[in-house]
C-alpha positions as CSV (number, residue, x, y, z in Angstrom):
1,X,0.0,0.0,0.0
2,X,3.4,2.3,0.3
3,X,3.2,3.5,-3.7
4,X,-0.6,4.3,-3.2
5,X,-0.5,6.2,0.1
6,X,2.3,8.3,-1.5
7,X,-0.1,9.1,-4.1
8,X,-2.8,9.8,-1.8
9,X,0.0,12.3,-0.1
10,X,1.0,13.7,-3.2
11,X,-2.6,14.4,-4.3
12,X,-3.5,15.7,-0.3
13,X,-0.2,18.2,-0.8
14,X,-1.5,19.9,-4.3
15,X,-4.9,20.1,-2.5
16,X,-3.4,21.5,0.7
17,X,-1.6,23.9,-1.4
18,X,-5.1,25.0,-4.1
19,X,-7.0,25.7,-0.9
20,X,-4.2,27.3,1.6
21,X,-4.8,24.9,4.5
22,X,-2.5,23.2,6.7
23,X,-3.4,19.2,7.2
24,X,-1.5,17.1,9.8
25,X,-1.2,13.2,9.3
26,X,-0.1,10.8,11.2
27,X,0.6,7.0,10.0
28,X,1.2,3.7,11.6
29,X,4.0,0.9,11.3
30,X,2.7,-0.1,7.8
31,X,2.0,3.7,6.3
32,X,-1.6,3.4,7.4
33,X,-3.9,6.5,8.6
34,X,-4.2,5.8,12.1
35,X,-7.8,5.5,13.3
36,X,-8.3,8.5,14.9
37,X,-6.4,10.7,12.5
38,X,-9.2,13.3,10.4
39,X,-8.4,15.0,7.4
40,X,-10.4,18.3,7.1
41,X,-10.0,20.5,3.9
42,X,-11.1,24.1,4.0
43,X,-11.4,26.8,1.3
44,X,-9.7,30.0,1.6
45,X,-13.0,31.3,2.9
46,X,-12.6,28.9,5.4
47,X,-15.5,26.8,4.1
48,X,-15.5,22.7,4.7
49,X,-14.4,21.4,1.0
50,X,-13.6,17.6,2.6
51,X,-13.6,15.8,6.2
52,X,-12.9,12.7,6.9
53,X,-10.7,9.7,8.3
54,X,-9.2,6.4,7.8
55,X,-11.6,3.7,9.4
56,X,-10.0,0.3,8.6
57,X,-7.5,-1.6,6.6
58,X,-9.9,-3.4,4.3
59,X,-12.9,-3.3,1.8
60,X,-16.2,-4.6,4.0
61,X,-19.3,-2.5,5.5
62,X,-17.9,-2.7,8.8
63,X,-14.5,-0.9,8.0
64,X,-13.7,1.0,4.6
65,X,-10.5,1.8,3.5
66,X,-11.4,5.6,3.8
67,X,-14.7,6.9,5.0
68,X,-16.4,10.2,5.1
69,X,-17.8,10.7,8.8
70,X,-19.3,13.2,10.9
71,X,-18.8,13.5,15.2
72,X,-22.0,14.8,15.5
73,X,-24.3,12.6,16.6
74,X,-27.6,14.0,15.3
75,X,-27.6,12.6,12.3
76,X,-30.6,14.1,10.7
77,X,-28.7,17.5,10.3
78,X,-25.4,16.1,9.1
79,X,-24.3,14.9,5.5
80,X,-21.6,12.5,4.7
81,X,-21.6,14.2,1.1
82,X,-23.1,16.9,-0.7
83,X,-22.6,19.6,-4.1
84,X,-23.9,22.9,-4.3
85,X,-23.9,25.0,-7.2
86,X,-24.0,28.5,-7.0
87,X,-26.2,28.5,-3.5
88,X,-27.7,25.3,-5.0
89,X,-28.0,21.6,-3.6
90,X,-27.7,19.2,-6.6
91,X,-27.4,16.5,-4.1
92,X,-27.1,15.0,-0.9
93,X,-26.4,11.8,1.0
94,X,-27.6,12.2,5.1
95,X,-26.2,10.8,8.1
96,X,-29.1,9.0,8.7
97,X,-28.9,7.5,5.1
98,X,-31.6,9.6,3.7
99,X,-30.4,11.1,0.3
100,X,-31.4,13.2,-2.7
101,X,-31.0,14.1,-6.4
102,X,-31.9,16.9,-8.0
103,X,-31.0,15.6,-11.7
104,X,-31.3,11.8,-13.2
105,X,-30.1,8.7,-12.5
106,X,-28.7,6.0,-14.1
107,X,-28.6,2.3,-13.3
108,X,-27.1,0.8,-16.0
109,X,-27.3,3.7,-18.3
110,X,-25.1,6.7,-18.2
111,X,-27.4,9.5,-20.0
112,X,-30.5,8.9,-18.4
113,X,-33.7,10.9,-20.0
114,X,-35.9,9.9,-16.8
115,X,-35.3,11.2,-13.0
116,X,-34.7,7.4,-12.8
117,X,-33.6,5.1,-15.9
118,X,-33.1,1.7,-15.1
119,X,-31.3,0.0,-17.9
120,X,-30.4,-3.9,-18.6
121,X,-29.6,-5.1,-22.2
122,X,-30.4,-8.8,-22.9
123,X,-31.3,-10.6,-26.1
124,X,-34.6,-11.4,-26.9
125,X,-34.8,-14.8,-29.2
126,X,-37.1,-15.0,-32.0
127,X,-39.6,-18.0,-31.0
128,X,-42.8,-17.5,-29.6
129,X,-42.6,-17.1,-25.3
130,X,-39.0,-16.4,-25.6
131,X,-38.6,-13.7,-22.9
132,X,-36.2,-11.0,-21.4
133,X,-36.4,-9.9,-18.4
134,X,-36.1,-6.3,-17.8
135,X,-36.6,-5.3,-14.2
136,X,-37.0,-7.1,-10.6
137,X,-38.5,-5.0,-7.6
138,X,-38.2,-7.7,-4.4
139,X,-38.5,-7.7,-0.3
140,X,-39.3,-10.1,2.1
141,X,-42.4,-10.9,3.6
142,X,-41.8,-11.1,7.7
143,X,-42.7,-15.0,7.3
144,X,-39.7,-15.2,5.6
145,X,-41.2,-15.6,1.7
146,X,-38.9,-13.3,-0.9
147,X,-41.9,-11.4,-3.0
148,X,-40.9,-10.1,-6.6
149,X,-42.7,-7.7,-8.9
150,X,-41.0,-8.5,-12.6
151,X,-40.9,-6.5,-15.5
152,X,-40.7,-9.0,-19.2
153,X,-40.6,-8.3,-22.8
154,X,-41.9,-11.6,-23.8
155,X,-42.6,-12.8,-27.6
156,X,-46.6,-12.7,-28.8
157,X,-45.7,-14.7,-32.0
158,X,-42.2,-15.4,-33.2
159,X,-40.5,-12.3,-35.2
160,X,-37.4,-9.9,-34.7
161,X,-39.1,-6.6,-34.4
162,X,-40.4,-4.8,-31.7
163,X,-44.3,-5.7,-33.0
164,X,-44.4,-9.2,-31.9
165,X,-43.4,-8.3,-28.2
166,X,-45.4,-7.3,-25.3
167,X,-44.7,-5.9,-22.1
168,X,-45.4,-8.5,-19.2
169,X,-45.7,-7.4,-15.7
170,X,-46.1,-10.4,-13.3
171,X,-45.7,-11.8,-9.6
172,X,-43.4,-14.2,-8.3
173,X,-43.1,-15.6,-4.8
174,X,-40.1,-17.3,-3.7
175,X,-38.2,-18.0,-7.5
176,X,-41.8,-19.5,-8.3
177,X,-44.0,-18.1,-11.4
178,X,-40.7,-17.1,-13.3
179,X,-42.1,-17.4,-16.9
180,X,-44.1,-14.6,-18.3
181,X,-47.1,-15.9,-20.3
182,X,-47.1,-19.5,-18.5
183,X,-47.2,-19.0,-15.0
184,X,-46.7,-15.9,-13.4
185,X,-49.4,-14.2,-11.5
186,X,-51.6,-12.2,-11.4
187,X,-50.4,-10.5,-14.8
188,X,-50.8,-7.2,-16.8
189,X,-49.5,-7.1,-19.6
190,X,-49.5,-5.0,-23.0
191,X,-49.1,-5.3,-27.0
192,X,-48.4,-2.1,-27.9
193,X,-48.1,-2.9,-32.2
194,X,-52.0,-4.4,-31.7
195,X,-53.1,-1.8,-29.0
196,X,-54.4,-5.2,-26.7
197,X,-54.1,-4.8,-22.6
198,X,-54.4,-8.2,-20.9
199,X,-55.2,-9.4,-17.2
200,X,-55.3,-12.7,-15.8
201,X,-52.8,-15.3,-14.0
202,X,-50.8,-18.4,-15.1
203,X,-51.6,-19.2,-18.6
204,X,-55.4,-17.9,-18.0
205,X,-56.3,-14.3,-19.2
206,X,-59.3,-13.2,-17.0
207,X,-59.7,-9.5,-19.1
208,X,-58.4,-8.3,-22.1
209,X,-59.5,-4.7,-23.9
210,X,-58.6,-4.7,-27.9
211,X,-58.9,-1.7,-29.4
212,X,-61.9,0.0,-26.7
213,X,-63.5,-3.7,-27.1
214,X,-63.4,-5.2,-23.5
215,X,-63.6,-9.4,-23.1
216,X,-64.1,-10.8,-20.2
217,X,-63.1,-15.2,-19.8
218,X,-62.0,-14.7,-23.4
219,X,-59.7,-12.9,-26.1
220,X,-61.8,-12.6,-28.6
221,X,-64.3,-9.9,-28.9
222,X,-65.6,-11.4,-32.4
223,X,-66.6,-7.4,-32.8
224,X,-68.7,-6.9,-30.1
225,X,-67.9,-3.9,-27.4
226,X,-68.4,-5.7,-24.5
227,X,-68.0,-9.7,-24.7
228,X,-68.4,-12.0,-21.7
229,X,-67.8,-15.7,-21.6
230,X,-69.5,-16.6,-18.9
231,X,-72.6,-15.7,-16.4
232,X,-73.6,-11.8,-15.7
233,X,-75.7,-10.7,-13.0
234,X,-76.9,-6.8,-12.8
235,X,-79.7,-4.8,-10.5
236,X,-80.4,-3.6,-14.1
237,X,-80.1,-3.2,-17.7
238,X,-81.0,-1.0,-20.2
239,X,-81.3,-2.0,-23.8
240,X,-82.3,0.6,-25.9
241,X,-84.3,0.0,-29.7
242,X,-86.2,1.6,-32.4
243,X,-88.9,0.9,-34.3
244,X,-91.1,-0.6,-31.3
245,X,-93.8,-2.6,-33.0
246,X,-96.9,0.0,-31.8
247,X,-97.6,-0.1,-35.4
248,X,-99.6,-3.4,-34.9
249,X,-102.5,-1.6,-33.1
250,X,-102.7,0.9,-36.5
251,X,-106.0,0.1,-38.3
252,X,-104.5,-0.4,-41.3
253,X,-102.2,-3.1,-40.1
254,X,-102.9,-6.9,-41.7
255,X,-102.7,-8.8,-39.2
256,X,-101.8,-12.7,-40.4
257,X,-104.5,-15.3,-39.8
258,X,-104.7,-17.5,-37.2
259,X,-104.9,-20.9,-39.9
260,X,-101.6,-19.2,-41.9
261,X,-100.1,-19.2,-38.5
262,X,-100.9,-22.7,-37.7
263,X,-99.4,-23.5,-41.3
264,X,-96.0,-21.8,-40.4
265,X,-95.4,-23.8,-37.0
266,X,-96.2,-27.4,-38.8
267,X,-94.1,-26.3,-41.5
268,X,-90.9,-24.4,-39.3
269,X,-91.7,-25.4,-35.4
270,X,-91.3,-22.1,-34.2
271,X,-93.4,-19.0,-34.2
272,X,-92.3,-16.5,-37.3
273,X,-90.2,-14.0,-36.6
274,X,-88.7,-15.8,-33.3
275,X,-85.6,-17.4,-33.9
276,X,-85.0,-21.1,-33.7
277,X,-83.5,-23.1,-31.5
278,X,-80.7,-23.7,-34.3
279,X,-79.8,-20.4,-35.0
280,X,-80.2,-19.2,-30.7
281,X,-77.5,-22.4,-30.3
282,X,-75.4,-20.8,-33.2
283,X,-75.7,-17.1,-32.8
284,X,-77.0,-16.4,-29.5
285,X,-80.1,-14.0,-28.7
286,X,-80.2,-10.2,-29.7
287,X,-82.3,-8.8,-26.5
288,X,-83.0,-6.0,-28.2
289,X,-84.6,-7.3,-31.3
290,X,-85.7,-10.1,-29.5
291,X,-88.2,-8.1,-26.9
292,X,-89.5,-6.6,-30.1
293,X,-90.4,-9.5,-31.5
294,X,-92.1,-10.6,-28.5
295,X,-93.4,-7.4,-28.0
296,X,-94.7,-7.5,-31.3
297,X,-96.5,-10.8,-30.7
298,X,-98.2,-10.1,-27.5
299,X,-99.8,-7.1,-29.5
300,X,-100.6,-10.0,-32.1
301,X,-102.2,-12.1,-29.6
302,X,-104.0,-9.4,-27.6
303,X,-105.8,-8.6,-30.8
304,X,-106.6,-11.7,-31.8
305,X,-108.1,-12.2,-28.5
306,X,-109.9,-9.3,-29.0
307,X,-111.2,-10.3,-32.5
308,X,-112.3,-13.9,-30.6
309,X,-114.1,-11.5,-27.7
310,X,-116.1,-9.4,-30.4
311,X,-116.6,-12.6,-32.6
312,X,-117.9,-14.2,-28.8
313,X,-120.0,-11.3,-28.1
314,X,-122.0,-11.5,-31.0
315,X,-122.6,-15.0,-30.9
316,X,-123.9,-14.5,-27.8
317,X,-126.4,-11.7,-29.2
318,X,-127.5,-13.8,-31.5
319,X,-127.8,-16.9,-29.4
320,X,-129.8,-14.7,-27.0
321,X,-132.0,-13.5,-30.2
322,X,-132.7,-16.7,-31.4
323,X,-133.6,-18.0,-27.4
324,X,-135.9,-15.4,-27.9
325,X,-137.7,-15.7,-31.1
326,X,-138.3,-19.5,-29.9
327,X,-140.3,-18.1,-26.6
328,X,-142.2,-16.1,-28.6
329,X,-142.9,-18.9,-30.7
330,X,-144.2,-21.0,-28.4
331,X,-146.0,-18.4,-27.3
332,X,-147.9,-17.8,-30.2
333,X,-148.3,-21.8,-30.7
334,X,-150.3,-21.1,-26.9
């Protein structure tokens, strides 16, 4: 350590001499600082430039080779290092191991455009799944489980460009749930070439919202706004159509006959206009168009119960007339 120290010495004696101090060292058997021995630079306007002392012999947390320290032992109001700029803090590292940056920094990456630009350059392969991972945010839980919050680029399909990747976000709990797309949980994740945001865990995706078209136990929104795969419950819904069939009480409406109706079911098996059971298996139900055909034939049915009323009514008048004329028949017989 001789050739360094005199270094050190030289380097201390052009400082001593560019800020007009006088610095008094004292060394042990080996050319060592002793312990106790501080070095304090000052400016010519007599303001602290440097303090510090020699605390141990070798590289460890306990004992660095040279280490900035402060006597006071209120921490809170003491730095171990700081740079100011005209009247300035740029930054600052406490005492009490609290510290601040007024610019970026770089992990990784030494012209950072963020406050804080964490940087790690791995390949991504080609095939389908293949994965890099970016970033790892971990701390353990007091049971003693290690949590991690991981950041992937993982491939959607196999390619080289940027469009066939998406950005995975996933949970892992003790080295467990380490492959993005397979079985990390409780996922995000986002294709930023298809504009497609993804939830869900393991190798199930619980949510997914393509383009403003949301799916919910499936992928695929096959067009639809809102697709669900899967039961829905509600206090309420609102479905909202046109052309309401109050056009069948207008009197110029031709109402089909009760026999052409009886035709159509023997012929079809299902009322017209109501789908059949085919094409509800197929395509599903339309609840808007379907509560207007319904609609539609309860209007039907209400005036052909009507019709059967007027058409019961009059029997009735003349089966009441032609009681009637037989009294007064028999009357006249008398």
């Amino acid at each position: 350590m001789t050739k360094p120290f005199t270094l050190f010495l030289s380097l201390l004696s052009i400082g001593t001499c560019t800020f007009a101090q006088n610095t008094t060292l004292t060394v042990d058997a080996n050319q060592q600082l002793n312990s106790n021995t501080k070095i304090i630079i000052t400016t010519t306007l007599g303001q602290s430039f440097f303090t510090g002392h020699q605390a141990g012999s070798t590289y460890s947390n306990a004992a660095g080779i040279f280490r900035a320290m402060t006597d006071n032992s209120n921490g809170i109001a003491n730095y171990y290092y700081d740079g100011t700029t005209a009247g300035s803090t740029n930054f600052y590292v406490r005492a009490d191991g609290q510290g601040f940056f007024a610019g970026s920094i770089g992990i990784g990456n030494n012209n950072p455009t963020a406050k804080l630009s964490v940087y790690k350059s791995q390949s991504l392969g080609s095939a389908i799944r293949n994965s890099s991972l970016l970033t790892t945010i971990s701390g353990s839980a007091a049971g003693g489980n290690n949590f991690q919050e991981n950041t992937w680029l993982v491939r959607n399909s196999a390619g080289t460009t940027w469009e066939t990747t998406r950005l995975h976000n996933g949970i892992s709990i003790d080295g467990e749930f380490l492959l993005p797309q397979v079985n990390s949980r409780t996922w995000w994740e986002r294709d930023p070439s298809s504009d497609i945001q993804s939830w869900g865990s393991a190798a199930n995706t619980y949510l997914t919202i393509n383009k403003g078209d949301v799916s919910i136990g499936t992928t695929n929104a096959q067009g639809y706004k809102l697709a669900v795969n899967g039961k829905i419950r509600a206090k309420e819904i609102k479905v909202e159509a046109e052309n309401w069939p109050d056009y069948v009480f207008s009197k110029d409406y031709n109402l089909t006959t009760l026999s052409e109706i009886k035709r159509y079911i023997e012929l079809n098996h299902h009322l017209p206009e109501i789908p059949s059971a085919k094409e509800v298996a197929t395509d599903g139900i339309h609840l808007g168009e379907l509560n207007k055909a319904l609609t539609k034939k309860i209007e039907e049915l209400t005036l052909y119960i009507i019709e059967q009323d007027t058409q019961s009514k009059a029997q009735e008048a003349r089966l009441l007339k032609l009681e009637k004329d037989m009294a007064n028949l028999k009357k006249e017989k008398l």
